[in-house]
PDB file with SEQRES, HELIX, SHEET and CRYST1 records, atoms N, CA, C and O in Angstrom:
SEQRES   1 A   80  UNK UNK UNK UNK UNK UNK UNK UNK UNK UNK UNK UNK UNK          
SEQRES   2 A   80  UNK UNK UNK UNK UNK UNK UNK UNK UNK UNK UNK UNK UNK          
SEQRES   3 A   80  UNK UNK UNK UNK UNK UNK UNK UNK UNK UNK UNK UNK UNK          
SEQRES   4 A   80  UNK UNK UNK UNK UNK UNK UNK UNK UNK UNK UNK UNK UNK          
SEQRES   5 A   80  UNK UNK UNK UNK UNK UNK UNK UNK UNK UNK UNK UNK UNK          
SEQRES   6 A   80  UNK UNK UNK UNK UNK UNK UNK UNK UNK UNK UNK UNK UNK          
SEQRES   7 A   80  UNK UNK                                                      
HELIX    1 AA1 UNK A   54  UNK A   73  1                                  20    
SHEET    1 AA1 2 UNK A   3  UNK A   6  0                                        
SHEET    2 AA1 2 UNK A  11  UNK A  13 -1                                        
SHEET    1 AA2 2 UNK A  34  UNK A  39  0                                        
SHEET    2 AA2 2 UNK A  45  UNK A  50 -1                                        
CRYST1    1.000    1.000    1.000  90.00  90.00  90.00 P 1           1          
ATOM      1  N   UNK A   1     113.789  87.783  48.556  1.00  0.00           N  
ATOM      2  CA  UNK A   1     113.496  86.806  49.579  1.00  0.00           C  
ATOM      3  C   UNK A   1     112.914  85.553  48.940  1.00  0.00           C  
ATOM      4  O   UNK A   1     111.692  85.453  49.054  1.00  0.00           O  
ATOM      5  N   UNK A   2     113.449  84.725  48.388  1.00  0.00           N  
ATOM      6  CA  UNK A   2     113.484  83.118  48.152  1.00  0.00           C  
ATOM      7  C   UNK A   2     112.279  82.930  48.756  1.00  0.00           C  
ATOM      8  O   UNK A   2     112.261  83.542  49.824  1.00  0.00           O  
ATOM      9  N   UNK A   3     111.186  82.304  48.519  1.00  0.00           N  
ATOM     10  CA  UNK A   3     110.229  81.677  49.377  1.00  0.00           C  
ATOM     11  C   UNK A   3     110.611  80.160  49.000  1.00  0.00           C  
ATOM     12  O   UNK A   3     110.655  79.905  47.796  1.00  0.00           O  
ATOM     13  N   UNK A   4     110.940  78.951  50.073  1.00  0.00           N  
ATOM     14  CA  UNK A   4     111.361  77.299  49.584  1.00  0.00           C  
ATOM     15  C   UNK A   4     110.092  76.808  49.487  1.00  0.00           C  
ATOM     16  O   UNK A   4     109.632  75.987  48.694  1.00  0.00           O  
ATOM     17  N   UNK A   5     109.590  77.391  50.362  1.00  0.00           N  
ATOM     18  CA  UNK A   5     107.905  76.095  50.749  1.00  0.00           C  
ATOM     19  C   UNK A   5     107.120  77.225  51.404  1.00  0.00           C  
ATOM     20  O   UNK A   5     107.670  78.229  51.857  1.00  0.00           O  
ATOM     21  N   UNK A   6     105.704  76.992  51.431  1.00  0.00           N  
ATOM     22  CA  UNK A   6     104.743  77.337  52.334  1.00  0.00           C  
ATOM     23  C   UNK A   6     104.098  75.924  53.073  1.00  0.00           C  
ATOM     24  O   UNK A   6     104.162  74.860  52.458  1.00  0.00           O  
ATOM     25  N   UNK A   7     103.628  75.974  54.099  1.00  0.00           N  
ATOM     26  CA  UNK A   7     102.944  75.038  54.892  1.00  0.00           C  
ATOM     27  C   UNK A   7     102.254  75.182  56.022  1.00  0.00           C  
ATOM     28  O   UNK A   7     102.734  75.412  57.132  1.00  0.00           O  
ATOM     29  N   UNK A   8     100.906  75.021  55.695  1.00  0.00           N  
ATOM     30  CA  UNK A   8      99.866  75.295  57.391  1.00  0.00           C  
ATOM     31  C   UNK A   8      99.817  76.913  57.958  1.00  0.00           C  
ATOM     32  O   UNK A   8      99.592  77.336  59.092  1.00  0.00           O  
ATOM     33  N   UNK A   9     100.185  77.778  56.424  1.00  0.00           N  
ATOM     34  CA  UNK A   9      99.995  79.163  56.270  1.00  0.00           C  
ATOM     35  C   UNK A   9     101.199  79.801  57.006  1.00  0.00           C  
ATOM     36  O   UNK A   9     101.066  80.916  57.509  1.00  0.00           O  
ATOM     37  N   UNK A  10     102.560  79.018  57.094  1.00  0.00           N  
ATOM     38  CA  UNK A  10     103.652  79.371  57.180  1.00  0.00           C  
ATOM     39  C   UNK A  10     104.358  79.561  55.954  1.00  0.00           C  
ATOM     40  O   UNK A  10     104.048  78.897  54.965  1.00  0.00           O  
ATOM     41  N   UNK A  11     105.349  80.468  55.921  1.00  0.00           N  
ATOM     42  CA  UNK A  11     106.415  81.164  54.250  1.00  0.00           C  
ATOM     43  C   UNK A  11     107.601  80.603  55.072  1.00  0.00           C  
ATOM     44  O   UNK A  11     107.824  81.008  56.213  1.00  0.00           O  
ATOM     45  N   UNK A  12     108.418  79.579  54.410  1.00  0.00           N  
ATOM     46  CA  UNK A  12     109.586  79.469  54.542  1.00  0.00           C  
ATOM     47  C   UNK A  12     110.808  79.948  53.701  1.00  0.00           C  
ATOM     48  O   UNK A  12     111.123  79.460  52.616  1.00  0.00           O  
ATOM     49  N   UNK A  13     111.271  80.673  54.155  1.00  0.00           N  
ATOM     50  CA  UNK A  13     112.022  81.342  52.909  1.00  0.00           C  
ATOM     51  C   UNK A  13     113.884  81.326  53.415  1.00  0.00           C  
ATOM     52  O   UNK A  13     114.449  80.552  54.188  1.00  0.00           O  
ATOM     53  N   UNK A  14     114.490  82.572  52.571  1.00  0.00           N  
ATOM     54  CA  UNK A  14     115.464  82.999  53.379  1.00  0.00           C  
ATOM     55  C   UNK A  14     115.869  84.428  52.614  1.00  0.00           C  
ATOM     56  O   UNK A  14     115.488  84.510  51.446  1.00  0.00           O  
ATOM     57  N   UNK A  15     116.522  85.431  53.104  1.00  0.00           N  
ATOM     58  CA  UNK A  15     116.937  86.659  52.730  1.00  0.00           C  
ATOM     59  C   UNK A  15     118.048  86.390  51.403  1.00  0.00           C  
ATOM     60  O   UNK A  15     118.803  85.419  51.460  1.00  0.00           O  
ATOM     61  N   UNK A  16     118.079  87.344  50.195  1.00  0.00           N  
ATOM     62  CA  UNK A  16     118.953  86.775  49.760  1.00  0.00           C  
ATOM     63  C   UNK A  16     120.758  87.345  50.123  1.00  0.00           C  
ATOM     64  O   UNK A  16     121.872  87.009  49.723  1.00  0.00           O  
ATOM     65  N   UNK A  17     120.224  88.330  51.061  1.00  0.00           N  
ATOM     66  CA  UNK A  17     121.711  88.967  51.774  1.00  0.00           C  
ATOM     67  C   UNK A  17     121.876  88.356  52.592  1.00  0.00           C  
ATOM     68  O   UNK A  17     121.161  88.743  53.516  1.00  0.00           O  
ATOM     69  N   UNK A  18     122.893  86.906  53.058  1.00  0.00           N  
ATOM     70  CA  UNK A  18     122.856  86.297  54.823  1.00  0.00           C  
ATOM     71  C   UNK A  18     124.360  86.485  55.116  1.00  0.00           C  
ATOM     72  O   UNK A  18     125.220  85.651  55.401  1.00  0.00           O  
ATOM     73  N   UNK A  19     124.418  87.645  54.983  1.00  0.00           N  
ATOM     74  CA  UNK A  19     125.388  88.233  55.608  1.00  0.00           C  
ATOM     75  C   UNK A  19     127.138  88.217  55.081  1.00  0.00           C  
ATOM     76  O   UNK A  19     127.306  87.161  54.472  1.00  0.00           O  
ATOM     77  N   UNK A  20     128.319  88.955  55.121  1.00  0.00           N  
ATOM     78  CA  UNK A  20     129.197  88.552  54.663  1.00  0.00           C  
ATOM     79  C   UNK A  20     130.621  88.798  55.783  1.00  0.00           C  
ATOM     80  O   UNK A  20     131.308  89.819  55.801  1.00  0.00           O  
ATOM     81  N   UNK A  21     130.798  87.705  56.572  1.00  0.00           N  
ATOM     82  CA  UNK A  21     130.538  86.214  55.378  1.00  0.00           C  
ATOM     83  C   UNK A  21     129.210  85.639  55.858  1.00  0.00           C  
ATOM     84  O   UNK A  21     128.786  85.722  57.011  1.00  0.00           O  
ATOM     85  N   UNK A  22     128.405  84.844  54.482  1.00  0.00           N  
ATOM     86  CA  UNK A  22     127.120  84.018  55.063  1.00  0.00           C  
ATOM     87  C   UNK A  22     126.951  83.216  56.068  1.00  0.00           C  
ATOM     88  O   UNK A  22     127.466  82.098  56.061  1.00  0.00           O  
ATOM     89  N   UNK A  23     126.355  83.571  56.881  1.00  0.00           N  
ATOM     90  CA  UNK A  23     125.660  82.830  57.957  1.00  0.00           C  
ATOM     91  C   UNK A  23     125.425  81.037  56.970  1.00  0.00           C  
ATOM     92  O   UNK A  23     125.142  80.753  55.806  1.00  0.00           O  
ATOM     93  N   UNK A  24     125.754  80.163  58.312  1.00  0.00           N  
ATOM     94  CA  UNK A  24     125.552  78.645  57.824  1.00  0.00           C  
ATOM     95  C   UNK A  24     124.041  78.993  57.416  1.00  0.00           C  
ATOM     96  O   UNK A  24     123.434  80.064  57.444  1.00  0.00           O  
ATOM     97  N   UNK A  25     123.558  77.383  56.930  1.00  0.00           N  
ATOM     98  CA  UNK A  25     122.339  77.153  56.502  1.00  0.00           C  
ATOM     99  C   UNK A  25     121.600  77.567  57.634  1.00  0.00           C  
ATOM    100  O   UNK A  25     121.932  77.258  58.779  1.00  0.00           O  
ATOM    101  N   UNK A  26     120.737  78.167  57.393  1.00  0.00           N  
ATOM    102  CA  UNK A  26     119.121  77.996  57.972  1.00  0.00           C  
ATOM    103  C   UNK A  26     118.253  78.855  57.360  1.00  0.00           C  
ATOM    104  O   UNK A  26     118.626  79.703  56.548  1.00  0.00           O  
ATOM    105  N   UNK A  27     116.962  78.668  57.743  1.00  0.00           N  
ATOM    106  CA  UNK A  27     115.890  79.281  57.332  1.00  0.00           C  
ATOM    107  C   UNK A  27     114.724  80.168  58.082  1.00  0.00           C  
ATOM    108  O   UNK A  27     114.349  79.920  59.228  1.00  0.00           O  
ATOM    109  N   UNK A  28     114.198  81.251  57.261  1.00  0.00           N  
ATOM    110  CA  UNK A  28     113.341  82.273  58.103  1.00  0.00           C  
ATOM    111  C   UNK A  28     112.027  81.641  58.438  1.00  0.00           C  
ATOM    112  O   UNK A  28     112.203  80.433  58.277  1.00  0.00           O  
ATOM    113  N   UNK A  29     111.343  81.762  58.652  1.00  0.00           N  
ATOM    114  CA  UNK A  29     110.131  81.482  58.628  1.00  0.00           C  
ATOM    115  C   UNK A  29     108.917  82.261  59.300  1.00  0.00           C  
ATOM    116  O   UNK A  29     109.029  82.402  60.517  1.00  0.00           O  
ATOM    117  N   UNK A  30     107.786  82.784  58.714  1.00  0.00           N  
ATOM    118  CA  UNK A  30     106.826  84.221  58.580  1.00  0.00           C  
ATOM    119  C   UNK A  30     105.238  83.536  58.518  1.00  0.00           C  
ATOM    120  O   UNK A  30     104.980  82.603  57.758  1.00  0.00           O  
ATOM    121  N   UNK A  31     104.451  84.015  59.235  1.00  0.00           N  
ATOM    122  CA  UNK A  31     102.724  83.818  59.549  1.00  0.00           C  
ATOM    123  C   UNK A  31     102.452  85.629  60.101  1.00  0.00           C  
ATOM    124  O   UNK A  31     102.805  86.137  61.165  1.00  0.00           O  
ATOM    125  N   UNK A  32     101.810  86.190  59.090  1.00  0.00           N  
ATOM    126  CA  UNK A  32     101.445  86.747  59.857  1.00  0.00           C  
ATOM    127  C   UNK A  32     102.220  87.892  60.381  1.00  0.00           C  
ATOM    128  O   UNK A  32     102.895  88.558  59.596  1.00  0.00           O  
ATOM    129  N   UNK A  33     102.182  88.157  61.554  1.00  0.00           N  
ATOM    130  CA  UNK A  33     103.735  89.322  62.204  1.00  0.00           C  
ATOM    131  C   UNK A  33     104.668  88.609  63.091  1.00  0.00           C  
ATOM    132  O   UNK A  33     105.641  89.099  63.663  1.00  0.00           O  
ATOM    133  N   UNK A  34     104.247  87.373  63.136  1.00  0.00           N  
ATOM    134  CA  UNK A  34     104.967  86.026  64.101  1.00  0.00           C  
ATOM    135  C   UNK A  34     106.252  85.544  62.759  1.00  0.00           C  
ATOM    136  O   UNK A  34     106.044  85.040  61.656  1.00  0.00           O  
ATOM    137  N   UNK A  35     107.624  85.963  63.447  1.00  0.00           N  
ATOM    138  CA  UNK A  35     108.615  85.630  62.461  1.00  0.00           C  
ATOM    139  C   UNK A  35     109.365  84.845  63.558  1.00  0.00           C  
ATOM    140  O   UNK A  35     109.181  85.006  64.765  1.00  0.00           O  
ATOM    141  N   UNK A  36     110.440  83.769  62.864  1.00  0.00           N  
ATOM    142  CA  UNK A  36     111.870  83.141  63.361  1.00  0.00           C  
ATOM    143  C   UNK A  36     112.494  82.352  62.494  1.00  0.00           C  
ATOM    144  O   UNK A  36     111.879  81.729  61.628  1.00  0.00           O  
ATOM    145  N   UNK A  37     113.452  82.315  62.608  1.00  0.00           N  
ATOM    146  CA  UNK A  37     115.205  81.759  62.403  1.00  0.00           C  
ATOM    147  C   UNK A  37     115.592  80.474  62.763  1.00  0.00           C  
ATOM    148  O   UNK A  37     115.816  80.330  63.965  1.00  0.00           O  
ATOM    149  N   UNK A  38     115.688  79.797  62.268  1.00  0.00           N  
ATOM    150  CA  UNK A  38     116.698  78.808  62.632  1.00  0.00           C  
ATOM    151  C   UNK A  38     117.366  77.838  61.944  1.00  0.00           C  
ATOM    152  O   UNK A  38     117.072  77.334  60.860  1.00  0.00           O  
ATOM    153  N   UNK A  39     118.597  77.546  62.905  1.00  0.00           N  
ATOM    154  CA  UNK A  39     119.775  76.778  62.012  1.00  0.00           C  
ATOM    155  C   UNK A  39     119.626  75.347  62.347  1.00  0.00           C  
ATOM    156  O   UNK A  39     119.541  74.717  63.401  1.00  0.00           O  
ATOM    157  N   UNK A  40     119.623  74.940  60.630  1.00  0.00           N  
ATOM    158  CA  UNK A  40     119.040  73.953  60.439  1.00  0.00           C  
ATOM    159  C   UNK A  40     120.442  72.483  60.940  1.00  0.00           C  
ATOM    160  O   UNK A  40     120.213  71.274  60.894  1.00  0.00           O  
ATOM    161  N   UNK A  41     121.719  73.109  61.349  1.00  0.00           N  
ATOM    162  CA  UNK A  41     122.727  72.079  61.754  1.00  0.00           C  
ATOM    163  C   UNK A  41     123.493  73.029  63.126  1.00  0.00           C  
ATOM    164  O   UNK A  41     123.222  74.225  63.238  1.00  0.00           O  
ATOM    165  N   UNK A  42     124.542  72.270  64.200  1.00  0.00           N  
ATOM    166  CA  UNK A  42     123.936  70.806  63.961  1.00  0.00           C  
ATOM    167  C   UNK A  42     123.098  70.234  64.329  1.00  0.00           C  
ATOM    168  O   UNK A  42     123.332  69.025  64.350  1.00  0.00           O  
ATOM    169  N   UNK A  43     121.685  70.653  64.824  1.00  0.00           N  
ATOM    170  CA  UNK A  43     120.286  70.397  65.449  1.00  0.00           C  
ATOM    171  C   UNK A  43     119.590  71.197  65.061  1.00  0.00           C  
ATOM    172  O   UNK A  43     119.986  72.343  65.272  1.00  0.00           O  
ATOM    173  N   UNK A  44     118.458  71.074  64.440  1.00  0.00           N  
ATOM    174  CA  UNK A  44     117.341  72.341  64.098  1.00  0.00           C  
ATOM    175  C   UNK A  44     117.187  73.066  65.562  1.00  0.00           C  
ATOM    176  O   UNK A  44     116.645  72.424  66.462  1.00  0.00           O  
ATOM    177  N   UNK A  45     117.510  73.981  65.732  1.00  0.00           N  
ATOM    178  CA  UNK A  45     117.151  74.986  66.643  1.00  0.00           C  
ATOM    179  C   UNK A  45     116.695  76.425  66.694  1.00  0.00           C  
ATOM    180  O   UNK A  45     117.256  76.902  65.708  1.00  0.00           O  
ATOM    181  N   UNK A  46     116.051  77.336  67.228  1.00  0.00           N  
ATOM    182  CA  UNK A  46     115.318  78.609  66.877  1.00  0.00           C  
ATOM    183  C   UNK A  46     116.566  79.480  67.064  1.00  0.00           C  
ATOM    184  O   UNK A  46     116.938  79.822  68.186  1.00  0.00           O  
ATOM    185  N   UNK A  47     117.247  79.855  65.864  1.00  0.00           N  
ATOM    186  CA  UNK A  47     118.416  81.186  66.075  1.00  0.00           C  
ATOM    187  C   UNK A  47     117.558  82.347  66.885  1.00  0.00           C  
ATOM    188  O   UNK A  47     118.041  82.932  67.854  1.00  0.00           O  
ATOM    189  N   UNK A  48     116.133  82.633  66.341  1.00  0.00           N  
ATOM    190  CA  UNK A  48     115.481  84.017  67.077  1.00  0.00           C  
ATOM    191  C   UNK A  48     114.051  83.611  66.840  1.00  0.00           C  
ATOM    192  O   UNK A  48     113.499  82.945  65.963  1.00  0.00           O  
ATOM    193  N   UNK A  49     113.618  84.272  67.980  1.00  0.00           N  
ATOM    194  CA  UNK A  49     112.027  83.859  67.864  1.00  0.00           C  
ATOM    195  C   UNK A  49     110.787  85.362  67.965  1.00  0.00           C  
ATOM    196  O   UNK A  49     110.532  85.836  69.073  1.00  0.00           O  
ATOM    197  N   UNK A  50     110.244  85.851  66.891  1.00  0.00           N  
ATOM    198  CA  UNK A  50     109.482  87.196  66.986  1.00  0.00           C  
ATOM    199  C   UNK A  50     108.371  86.775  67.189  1.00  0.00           C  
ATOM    200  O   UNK A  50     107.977  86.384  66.091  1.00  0.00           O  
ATOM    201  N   UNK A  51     107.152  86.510  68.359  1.00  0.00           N  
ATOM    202  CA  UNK A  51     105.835  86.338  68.198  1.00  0.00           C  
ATOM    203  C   UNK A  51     105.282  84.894  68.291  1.00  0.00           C  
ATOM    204  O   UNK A  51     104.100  84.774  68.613  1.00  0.00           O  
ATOM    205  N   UNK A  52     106.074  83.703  68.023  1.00  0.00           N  
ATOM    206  CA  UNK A  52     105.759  82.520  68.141  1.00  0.00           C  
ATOM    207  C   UNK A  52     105.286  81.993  69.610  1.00  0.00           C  
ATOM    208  O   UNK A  52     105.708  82.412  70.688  1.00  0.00           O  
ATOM    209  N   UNK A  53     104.429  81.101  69.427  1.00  0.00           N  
ATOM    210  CA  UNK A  53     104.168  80.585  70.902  1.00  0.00           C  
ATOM    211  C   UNK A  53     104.894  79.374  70.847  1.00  0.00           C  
ATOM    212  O   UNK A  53     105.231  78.953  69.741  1.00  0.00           O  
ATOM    213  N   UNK A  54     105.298  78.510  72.263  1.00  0.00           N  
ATOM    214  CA  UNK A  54     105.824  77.415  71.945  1.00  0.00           C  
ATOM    215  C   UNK A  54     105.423  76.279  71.081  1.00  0.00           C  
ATOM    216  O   UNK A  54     106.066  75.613  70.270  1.00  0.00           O  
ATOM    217  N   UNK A  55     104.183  76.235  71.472  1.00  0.00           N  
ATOM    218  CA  UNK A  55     103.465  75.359  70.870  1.00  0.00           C  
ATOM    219  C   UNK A  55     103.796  75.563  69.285  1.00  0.00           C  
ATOM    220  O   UNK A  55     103.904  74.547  68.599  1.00  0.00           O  
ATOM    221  N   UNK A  56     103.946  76.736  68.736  1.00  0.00           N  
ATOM    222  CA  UNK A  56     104.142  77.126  67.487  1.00  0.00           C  
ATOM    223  C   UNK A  56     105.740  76.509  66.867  1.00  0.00           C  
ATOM    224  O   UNK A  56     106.034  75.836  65.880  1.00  0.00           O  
ATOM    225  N   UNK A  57     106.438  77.035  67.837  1.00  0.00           N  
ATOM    226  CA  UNK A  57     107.688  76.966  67.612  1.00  0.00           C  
ATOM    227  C   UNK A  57     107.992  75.475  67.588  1.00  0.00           C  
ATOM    228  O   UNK A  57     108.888  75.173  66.799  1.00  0.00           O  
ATOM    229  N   UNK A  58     107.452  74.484  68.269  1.00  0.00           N  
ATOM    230  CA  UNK A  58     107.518  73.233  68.540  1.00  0.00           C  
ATOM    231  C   UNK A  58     106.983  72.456  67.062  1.00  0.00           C  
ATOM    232  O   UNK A  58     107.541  71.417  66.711  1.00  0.00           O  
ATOM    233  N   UNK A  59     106.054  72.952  66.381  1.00  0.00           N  
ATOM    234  CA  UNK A  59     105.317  73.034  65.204  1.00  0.00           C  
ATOM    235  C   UNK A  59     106.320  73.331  64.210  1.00  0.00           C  
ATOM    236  O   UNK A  59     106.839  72.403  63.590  1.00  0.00           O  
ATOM    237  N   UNK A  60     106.584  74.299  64.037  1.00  0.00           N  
ATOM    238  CA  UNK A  60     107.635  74.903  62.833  1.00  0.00           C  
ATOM    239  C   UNK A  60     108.734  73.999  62.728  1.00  0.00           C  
ATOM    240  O   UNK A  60     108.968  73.372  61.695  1.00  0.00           O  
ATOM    241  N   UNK A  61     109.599  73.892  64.058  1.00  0.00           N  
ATOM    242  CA  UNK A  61     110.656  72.951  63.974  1.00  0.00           C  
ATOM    243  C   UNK A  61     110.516  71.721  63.811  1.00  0.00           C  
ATOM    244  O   UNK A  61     111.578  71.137  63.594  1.00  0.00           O  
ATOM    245  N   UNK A  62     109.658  71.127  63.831  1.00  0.00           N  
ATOM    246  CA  UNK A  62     109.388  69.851  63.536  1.00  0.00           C  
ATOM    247  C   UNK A  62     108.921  69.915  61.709  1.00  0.00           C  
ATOM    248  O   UNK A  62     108.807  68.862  61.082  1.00  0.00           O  
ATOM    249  N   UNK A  63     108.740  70.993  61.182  1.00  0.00           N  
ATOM    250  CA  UNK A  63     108.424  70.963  59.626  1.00  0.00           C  
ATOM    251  C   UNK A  63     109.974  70.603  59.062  1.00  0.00           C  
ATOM    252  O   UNK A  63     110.460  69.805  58.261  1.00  0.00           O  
ATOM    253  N   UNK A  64     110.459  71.669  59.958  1.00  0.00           N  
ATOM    254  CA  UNK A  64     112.123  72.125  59.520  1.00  0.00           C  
ATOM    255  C   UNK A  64     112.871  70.888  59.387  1.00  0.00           C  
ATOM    256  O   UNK A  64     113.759  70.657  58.567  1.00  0.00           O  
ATOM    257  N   UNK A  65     112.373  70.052  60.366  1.00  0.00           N  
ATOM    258  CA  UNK A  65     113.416  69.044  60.582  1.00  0.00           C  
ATOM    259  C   UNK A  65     112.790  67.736  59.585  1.00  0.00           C  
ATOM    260  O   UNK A  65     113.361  66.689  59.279  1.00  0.00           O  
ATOM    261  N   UNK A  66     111.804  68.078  59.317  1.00  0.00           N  
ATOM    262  CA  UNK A  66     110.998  67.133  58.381  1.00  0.00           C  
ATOM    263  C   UNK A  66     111.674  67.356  56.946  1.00  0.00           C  
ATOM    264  O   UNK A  66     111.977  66.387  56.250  1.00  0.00           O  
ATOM    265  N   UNK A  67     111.904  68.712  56.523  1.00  0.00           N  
ATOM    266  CA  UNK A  67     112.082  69.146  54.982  1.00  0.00           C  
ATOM    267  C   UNK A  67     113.613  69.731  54.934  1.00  0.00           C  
ATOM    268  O   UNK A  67     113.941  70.324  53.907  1.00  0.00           O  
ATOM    269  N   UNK A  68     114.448  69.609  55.865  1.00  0.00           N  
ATOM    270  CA  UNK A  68     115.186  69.858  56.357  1.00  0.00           C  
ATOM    271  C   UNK A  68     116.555  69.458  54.884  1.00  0.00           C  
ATOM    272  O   UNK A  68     117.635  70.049  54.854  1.00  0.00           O  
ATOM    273  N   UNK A  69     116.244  68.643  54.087  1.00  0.00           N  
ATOM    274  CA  UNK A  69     117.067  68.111  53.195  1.00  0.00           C  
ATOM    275  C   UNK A  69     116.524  69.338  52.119  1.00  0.00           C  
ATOM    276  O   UNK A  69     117.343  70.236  51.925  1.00  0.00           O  
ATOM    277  N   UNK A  70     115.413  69.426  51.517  1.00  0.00           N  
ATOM    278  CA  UNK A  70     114.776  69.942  50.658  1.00  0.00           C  
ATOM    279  C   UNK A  70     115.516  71.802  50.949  1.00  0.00           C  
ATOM    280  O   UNK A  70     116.177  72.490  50.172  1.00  0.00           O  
ATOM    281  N   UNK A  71     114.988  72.134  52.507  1.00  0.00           N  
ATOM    282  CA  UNK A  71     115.540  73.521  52.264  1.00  0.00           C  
ATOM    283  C   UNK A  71     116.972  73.613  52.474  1.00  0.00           C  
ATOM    284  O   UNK A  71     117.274  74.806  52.439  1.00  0.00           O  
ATOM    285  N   UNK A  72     118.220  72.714  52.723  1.00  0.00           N  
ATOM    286  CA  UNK A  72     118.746  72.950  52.595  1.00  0.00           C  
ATOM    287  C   UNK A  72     119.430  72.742  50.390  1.00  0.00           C  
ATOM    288  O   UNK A  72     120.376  73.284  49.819  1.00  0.00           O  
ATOM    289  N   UNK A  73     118.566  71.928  49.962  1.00  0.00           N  
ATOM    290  CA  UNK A  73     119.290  71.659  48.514  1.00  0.00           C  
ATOM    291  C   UNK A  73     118.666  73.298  48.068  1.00  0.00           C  
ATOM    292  O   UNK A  73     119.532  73.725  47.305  1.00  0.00           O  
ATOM    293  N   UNK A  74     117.702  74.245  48.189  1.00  0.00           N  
ATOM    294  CA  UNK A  74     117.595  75.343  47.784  1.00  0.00           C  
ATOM    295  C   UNK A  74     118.318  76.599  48.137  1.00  0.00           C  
ATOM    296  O   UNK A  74     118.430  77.717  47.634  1.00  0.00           O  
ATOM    297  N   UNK A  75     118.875  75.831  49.455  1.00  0.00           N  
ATOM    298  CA  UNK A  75     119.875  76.941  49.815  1.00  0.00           C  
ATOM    299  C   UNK A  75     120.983  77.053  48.877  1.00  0.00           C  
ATOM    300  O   UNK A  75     121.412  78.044  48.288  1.00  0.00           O  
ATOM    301  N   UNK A  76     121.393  75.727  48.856  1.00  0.00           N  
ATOM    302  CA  UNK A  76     122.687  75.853  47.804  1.00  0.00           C  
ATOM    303  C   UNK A  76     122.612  75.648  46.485  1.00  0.00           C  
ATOM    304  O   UNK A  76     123.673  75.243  46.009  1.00  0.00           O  
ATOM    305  N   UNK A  77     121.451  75.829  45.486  1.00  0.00           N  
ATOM    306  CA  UNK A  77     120.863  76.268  44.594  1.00  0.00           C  
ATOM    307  C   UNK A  77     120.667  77.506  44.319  1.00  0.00           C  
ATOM    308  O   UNK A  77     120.479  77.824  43.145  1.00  0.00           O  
ATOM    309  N   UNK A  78     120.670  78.481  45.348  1.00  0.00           N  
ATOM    310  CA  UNK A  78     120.299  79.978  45.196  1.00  0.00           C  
ATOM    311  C   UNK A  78     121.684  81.021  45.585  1.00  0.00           C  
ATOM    312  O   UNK A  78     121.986  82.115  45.109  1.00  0.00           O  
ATOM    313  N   UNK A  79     122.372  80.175  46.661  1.00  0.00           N  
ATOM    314  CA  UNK A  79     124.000  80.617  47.133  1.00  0.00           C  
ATOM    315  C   UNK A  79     124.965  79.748  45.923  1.00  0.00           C  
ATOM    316  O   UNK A  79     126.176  79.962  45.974  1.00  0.00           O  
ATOM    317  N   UNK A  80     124.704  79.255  45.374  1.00  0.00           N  
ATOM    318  CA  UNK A  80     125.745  78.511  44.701  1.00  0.00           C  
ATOM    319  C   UNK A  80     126.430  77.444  45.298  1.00  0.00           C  
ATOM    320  O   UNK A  80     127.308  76.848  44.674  1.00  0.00           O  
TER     321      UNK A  80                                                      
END                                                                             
């Protein structure tokens, strides 16, 4: 499990199995037992949400969409 970034005691990471065939870009993201998903095109949006409050989720996606260049150049650094 790739960790790209941590931030505000969030792990942004991604699995290194995303499925075959791989699921497009996006990223996991973990606090805690509060986990979610989401695909970072063509709109950052929550693929799945475990435990997050909105307020949280509103938080996270706005990191996502902030670093949004960064985790995707590690995606295709680690997938080839």
């Amino acid at each position: 499990m790739p960790t790209v970034f941590r931030q505000d005691g969030w792990r942004f990471f991604f699995y290194s199995n995303e499925g075959d065939p791989r699921e497009p870009v996006h990223i996991h993201v973990l606090r805690d037992t509060a986990e979610a998903k989401f695909w970072l095109y063509p709109a950052v949006a929550p693929a799945y949400n475990h435990g997050l409050s909105a307020r949280e989720l509103r938080i996270v996606s706005e990191i996502v969409i902030e670093r949004r260049r960064e985790i995707e150049e590690a995606w295709h650094v680690h997938f080839g």
